[in-house]
C-alpha positions in Angstrom: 207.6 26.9 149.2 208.8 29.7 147.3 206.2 31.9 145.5 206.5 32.8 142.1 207.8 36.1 141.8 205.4 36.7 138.6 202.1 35.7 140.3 202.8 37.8 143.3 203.6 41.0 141.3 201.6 44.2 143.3 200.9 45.5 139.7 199.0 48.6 139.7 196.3 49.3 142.3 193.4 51.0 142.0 194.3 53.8 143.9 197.4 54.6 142.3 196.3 54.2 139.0 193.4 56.8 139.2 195.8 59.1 140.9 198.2 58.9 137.7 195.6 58.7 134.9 191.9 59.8 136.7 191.6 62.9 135.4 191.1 64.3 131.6 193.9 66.3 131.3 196.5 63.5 132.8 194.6 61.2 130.2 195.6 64.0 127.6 199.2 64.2 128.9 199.8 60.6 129.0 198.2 60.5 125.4 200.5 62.7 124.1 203.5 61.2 125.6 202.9 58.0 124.3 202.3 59.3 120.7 205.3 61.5 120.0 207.4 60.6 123.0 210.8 62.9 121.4 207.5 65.9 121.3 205.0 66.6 118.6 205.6 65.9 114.9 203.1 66.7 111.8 201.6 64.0 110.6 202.4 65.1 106.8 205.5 67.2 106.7 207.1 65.9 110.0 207.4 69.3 111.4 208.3 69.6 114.9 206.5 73.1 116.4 202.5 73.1 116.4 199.9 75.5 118.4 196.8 74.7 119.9 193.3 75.5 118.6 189.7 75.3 118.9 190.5 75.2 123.0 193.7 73.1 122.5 191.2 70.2 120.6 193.4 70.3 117.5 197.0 70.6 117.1 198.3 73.3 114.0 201.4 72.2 112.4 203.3 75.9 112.4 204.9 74.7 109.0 202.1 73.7 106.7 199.4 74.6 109.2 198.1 71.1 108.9 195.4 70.5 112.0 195.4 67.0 113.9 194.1 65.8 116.9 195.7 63.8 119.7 193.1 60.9 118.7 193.5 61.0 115.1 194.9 58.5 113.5 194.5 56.0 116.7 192.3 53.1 118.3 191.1 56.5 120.3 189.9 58.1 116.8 186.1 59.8 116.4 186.0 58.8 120.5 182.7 60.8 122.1 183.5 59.3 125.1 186.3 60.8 127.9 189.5 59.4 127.5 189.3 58.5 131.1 186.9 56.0 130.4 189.2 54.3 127.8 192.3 54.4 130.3 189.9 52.7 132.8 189.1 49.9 129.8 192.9 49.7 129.5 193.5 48.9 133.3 190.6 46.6 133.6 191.7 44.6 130.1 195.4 44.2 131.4 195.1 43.5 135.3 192.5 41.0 134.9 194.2 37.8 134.2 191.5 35.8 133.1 190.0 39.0 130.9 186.9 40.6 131.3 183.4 40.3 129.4 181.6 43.9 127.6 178.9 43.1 129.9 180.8 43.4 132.9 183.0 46.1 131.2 179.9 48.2 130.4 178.9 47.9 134.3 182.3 49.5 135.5 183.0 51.5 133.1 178.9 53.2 133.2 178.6 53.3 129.5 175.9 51.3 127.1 176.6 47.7 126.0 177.5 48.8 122.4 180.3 51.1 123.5 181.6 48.4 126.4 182.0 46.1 123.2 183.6 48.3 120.5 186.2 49.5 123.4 186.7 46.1 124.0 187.4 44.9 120.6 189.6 47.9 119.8 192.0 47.7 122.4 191.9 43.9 122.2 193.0 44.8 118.3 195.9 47.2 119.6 196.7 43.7 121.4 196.7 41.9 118.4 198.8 44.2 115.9 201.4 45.0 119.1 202.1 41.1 119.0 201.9 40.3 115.7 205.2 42.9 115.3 207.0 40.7 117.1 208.0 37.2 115.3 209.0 34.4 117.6 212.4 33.0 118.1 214.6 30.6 119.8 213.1 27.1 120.8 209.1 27.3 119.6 206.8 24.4 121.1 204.4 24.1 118.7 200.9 22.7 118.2 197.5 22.4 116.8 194.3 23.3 118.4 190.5 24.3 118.0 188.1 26.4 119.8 184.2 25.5 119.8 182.7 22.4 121.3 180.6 19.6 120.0 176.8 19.7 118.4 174.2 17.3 118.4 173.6 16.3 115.0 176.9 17.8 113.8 180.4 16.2 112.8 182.8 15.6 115.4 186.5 16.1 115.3 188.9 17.7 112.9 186.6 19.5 110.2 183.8 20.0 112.3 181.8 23.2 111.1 181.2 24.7 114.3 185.3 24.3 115.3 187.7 27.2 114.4 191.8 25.8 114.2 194.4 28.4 115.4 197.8 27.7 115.8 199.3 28.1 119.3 203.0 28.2 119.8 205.1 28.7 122.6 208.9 30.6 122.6 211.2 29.2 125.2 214.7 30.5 126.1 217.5 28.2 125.7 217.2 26.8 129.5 213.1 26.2 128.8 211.7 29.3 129.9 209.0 30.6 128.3 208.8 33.9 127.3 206.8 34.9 124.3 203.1 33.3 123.2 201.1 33.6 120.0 197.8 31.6 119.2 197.0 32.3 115.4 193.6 31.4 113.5 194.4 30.0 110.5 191.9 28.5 107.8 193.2 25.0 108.5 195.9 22.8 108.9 197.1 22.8 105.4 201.1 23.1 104.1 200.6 25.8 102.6 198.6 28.0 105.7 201.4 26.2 108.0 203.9 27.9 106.1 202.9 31.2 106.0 201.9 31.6 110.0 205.8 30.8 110.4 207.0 33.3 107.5 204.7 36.2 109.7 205.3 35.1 113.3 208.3 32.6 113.2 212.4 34.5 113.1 214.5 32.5 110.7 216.8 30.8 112.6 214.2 29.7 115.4 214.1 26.0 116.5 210.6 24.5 116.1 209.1 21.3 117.9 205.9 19.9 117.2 203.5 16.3 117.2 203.6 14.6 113.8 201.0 15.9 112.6 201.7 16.1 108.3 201.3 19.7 107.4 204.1 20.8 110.5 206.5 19.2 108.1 206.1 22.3 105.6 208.6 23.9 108.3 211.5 22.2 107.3 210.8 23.1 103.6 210.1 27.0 104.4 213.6 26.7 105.7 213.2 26.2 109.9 214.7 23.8 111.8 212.1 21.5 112.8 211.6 18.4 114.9 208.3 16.1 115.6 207.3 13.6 117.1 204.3 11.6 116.9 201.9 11.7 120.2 198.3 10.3 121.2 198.9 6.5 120.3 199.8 5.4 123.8 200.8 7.1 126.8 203.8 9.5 126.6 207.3 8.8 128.3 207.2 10.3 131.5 210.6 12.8 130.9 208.2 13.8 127.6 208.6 17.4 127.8 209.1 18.9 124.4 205.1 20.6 124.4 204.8 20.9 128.2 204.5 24.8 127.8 202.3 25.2 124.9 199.8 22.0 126.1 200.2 24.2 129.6 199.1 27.7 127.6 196.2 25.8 125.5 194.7 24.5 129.2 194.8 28.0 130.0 193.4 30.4 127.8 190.6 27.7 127.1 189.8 27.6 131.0 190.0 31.7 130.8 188.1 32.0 128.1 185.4 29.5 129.0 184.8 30.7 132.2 184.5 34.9 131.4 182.7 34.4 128.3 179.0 33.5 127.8 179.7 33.1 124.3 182.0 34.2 121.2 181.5 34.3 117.6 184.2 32.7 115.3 185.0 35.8 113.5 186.1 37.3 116.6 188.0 34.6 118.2 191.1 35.7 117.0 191.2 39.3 119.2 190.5 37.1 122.3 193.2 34.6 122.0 195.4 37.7 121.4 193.9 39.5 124.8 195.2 36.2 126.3 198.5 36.4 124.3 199.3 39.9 125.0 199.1 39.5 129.3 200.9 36.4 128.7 203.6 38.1 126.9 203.7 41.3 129.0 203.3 39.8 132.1 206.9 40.3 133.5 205.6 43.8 134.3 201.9 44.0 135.7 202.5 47.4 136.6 203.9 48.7 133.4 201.0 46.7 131.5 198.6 50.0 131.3 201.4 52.1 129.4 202.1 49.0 127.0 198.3 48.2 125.8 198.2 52.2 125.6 201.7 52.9 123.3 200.1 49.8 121.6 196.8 51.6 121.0 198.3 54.9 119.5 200.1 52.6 117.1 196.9 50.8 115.9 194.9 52.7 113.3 191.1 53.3 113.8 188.8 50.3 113.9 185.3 51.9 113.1 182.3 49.6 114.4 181.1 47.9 111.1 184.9 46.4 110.5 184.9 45.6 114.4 182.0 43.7 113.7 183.2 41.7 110.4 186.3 41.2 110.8 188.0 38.0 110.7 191.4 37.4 110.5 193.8 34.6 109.2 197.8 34.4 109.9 
């Protein structure tokens, strides 16, 4: 049998990834690279020629003398830690393919629990944002799903309180390929938050399957091209493969995310179905995966801890 030319990428080893990024100043460089790759601009009056002071710490515009730092403005902002201990985060995050948890994370990376977690949940936000850019398109599989199990005592089923619905959709090219993921929290199945998860994440244009399930129909009113067809009473036709990919995606992530995490909060399961999301979507290039999460973290605007720990997101 063949193997799968994805599965048996090399991606990036150990060894080569602490000889391109395991010291400070190659953190620096890299750092710099990725956030002014055409060379340095000033963040207010877009000049082009800056000097170093305070050691090289800050950067002076030579125009309006303006001071910046390589962090500022970034996931990296207000850091006290090395950036070598964020690239490590970075490789960790994207060459594990079922994720990693803070606890283990604060174990290799030799820093407390706290800071494991808020490096976590930052970069798993640069994840987030860097998708969210990205709308699908072409033929979408579409469907609905929840995350959080049954409690005694508690209602079953659609509605249940401890059950948070996300959206999970699956981009195929025209031969069935799939080649772009997105699973979306939403505050429930309604028209209304149907329709605008597909406004944000959904290209005009895009061809859209999905189970009958009512509030999928808002598609064809918000102007997609949408199909369904009703499922679960009875057993499929065998040649029934219009959500093979996106039932395929759902068995995944909730495998993944069962067996790394001990336990999540609903607030925060939308960064971790977009940690899942993100490999998915980048996964043509293990290698490369490290530069991607870390372009997509200089792009992402600070997360300070109390927002990291409130947030919740919808869309």
């Amino acid at each position: 049998m063949a193997k799968n030319q994805i599965q048996f990428q090399a991606g990036l080893s150990l060894p080569a990834f602490l000889q391109r990024f395991g010291g400070e100043e190659q953190c620096r460089a890299a750092l710099h690279a990725w956030r002014w790759p055409s060379g340095f601009e000033c963040p207010k009056c877009s000049y082009r020629r800056a000097c170093g002071v305070r050691a090289g710490s800050l950067l002076q515009c030579h125009r309006c003398h303006t001071q910046t730092s390589l962090t500022a403005g970034t996931v990296f902002a207000h850091t006290k830690l090395p950036l070598r201990v964020w690239f490590l985060a970075i490789y960790l995050l994207t060459q594990s393919k079922n994720g990693i948890s803070a606890l283990s994370l604060r174990r290799q990376l030799g820093v407390s629990y706290n800071s494991a977690w808020l490096i976590k949940h930052k970069l798993m936000q640069a994840m987030k944002e860097e998708d969210d850019g990205s709308p699908l398109e072409g033929v979408i599989q579409l469907d609905d799903a929840y995350w959080g199990g049954e409690r005694h005592g508690q209602k079953n089923g659609r509605g249940a309180p401890n059950k948070t619905p996300f959206v999970a959709a699956v981009s195929c090219t025209s031969d069935g390929r799939p080649v772009g993921l997105r699973m979306t929290v939403v505050e429930g199945f309604r028209s209304a938050a149907i329709s605008g998860w597909a406004r944000r994440h959904v290209k005009q244009g895009a061809y859209v399957m999905s189970d009958g399930l009512g509030c999928f129909r808002a598609l064809t009113s918000a102007g997609y091209q949408h199909s369904w067809q009703v499922v679960g009473r009875g057993q499929p036709a065998p040649d029934d493969r219009r959500l093979n990919w996106v039932n395929t995606a759902l068995g995944n992530v909730k495998t993944a995310l069962h067996g790394t995490y001990h336990a999540m909060k609903p607030k925060h399961v939308p960064r971790y179905l977009a940690e899942f999301c993100f490999r998915f979507n980048h996964r043509f290039d293990l290698a490369g995966m490290v530069e991607q999460l870390g372009q997509a973290a200089v792009r992402t605007p600070p997360l300070p801890y109390r927002l990291a720990r409130m947030a919740e997101a919808y869309g």
